[in-house]
N, C-alpha and C positions, 0 to 999 in steps of 0.2 A: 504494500500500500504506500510506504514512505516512497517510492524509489517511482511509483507511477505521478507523484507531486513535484519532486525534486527532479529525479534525471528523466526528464519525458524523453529524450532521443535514445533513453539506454532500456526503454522499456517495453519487450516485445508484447502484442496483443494477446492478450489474456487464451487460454487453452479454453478447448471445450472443455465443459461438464460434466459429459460423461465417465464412467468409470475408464481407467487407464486413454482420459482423452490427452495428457501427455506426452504419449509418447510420440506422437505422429509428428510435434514440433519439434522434440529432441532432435527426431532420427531424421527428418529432411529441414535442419541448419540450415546444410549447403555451405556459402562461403565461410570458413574459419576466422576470415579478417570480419568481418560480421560478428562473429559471435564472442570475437574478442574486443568488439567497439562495443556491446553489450551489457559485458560482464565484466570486461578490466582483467589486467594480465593475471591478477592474483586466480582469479573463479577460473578464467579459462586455465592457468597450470594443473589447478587443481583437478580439471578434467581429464586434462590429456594423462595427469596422473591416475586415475582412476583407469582411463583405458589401456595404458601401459601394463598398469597390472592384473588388468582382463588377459591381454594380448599373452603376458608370460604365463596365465596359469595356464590358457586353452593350449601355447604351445607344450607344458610338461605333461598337462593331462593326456594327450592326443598321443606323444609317443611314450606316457607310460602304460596305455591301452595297446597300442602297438607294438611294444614291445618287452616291455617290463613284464608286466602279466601273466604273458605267456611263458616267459622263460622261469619267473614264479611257480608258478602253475604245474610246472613238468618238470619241479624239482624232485629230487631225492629221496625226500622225508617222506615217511609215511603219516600225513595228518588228516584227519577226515576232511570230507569238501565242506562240509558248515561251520568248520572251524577258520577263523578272521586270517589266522598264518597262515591258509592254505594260497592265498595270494600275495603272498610277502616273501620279503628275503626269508623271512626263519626257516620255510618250506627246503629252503637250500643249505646243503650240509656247508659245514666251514671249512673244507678244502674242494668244494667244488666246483669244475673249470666255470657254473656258469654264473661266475661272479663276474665277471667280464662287464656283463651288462650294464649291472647300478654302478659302476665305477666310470663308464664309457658317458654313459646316460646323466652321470652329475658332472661331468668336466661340459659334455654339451650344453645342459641347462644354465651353469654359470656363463659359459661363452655366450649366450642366447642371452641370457639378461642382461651383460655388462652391456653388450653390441647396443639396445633397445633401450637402455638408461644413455650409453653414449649419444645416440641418433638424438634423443629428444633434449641432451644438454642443448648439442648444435643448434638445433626449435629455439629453444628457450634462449638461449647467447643472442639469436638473430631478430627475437620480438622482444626482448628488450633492450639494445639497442635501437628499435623503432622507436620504443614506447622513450627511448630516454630524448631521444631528436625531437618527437613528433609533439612528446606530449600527452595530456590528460586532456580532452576537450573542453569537461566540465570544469576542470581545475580554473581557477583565477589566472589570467595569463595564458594559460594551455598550456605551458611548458613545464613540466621535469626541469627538465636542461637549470631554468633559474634557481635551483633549491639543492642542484647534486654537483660532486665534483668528483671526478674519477682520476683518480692517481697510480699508474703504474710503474715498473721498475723501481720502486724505493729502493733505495741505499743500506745495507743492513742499520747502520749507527743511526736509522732514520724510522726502526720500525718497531718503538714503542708508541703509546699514545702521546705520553708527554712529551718528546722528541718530535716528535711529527707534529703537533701541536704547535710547539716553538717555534719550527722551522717555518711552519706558515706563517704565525705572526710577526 
């Protein structure tokens, strides 16, 4: 209610009524510069975070069904099928070859997430630098820019607060 008084240009028209009438404006957004002119870079990170970590569970779930499972599954151990270890490592003895998998299968999954936290740093490095150029629309002034100061390569003798402090003033 505040935000349809205050930021009228950041506030998309109201959803149907209906039960899950939601989703249909989630899921056709469309443009992403949109829905971060919206929401501001904070809401929209927080989404892309939330998808990110859609994206890694569907890809561990997917080949632990593929393949984890079943090499589970056609282990060693003699445990009943209704029993919970009958799909888990325990099912597999502890010198057998087919341990191969969950060791093969977590080196992937780490590679897979670092790669997908990597991808979306670059996202986030490239729209905020937008956001720090461009600005806040609704902001006083429109710009970031007047309020931040970005300082790289300090000097080590120069990266305390108080030192760094000094040197500006």
């Amino acid at each position: 209610g505040r935000r349809t008084k205050w930021l009228k240009r950041r506030t998309p028209s109201p959803p149907s009524r209906m039960p899950l009438g939601w989703l249909q404006p989630v899921f056709s957004s469309g443009d992403e510069s949109e829905v971060r002119r919206m929401m501001g870079l904070d809401g929209y990170v927080c989404l892309r975070y939330l998808r990110l970590c859609l994206r890694v569970c569907l890809f561990c779930s997917f080949w632990c069904c593929v393949v984890l499972i079943p090499v589970f599954t056609s282990g060693l151990r003699e445990l009943p099928k209704g029993d919970f270890g009958y799909a888990t490592m325990d099912n597999c003895k502890a010198s057998s070859d087919k341990l191969w998998a969950p060791a093969f299968m977590m080196v992937l999954f780490v590679a897979y997430t670092l790669h997908t936290i990597n991808l979306e740093w670059q996202h986030f490095l490239e729209w905020r630098g937008e956001f720090l150029a461009d600005g806040d629309p609704d902001a006083m002034g429109g710009h970031q820019l007047a309020y931040s100061c970005r300082v790289e390569s300090i000097p080590r003798e120069l990266r305390s607060d108080l030192a760094l402090f000094s040197h500006f003033e």
